[in-house]
C-alpha positions in Angstrom: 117.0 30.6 123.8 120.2 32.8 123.5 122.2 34.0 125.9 121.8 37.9 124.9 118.0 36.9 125.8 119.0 35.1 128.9 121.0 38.2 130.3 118.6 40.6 128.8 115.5 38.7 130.7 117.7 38.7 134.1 118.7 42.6 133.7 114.8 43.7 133.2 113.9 41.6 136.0 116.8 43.0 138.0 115.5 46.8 137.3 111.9 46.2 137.5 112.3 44.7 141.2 114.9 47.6 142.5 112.2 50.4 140.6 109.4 48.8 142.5 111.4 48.5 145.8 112.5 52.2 145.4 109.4 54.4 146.7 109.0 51.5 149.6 112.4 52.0 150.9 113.1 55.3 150.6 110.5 56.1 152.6 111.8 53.8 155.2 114.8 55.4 155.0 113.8 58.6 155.1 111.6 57.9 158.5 114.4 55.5 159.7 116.5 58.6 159.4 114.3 61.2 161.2 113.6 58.6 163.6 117.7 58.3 164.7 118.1 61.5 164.7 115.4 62.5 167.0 116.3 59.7 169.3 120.1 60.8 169.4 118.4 64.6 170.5 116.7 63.5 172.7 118.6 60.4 174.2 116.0 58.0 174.0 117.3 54.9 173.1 114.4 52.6 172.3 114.9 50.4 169.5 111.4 49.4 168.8 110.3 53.3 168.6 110.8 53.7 164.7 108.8 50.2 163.9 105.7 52.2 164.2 106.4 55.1 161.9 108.3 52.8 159.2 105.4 51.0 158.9 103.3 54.2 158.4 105.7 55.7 156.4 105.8 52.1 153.7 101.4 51.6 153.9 101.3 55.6 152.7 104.1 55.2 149.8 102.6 52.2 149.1 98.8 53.7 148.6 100.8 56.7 146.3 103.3 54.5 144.2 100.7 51.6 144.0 98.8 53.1 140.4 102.4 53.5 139.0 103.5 50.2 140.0 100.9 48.0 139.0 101.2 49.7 135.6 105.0 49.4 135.5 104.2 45.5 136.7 101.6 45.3 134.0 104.3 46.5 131.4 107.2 44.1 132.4 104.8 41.4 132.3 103.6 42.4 129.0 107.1 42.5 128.0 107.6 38.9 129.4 104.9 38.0 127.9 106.4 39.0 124.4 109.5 37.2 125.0 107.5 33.9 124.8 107.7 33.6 121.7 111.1 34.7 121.0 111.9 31.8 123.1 109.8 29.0 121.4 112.2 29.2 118.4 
């Protein structure tokens, strides 16, 4: 095993965990956001009161970005897969 395939292996796994993260957080974000900004309008300062909607907002991105990221998953572990045997020798 070289260590161009070493580093190439660490940066694929690197990218294919912050792509699949991505959709999931941003929508937390997003929420997160709208959620702090209606609480600072209103001045309610409950900090359990964006729990709820984060966890809406991650199960719906989730049921959207799931068909892509199983078949990005399926890819990478194709591509893992392939590497196998470029490690053997």
């Amino acid at each position: 095993m070289t260590p161009e395939l070493v580093v190439q292996l660490a940066r694929r796994s690197f990218e294919a965990t912050m792509l699949l993260a991505a959709p999931l957080l941003i929508a937390s974000l997003v929420i997160g956001l709208l959620i702090s900004v209606f609480q600072a309008v209103t001045s309610i300062n409950e900090a359990t009161l964006a729990f709820a909607p984060k966890i809406v907002a991650v199960m719906v991105a989730m049921i959207i970005f799931f068909p892509w990221m199983m078949s990005y998953m399926g890819d990478f572990t194709r591509e893992i897969y392939s590497f196998i045997a470029l490690m053997r020798r």
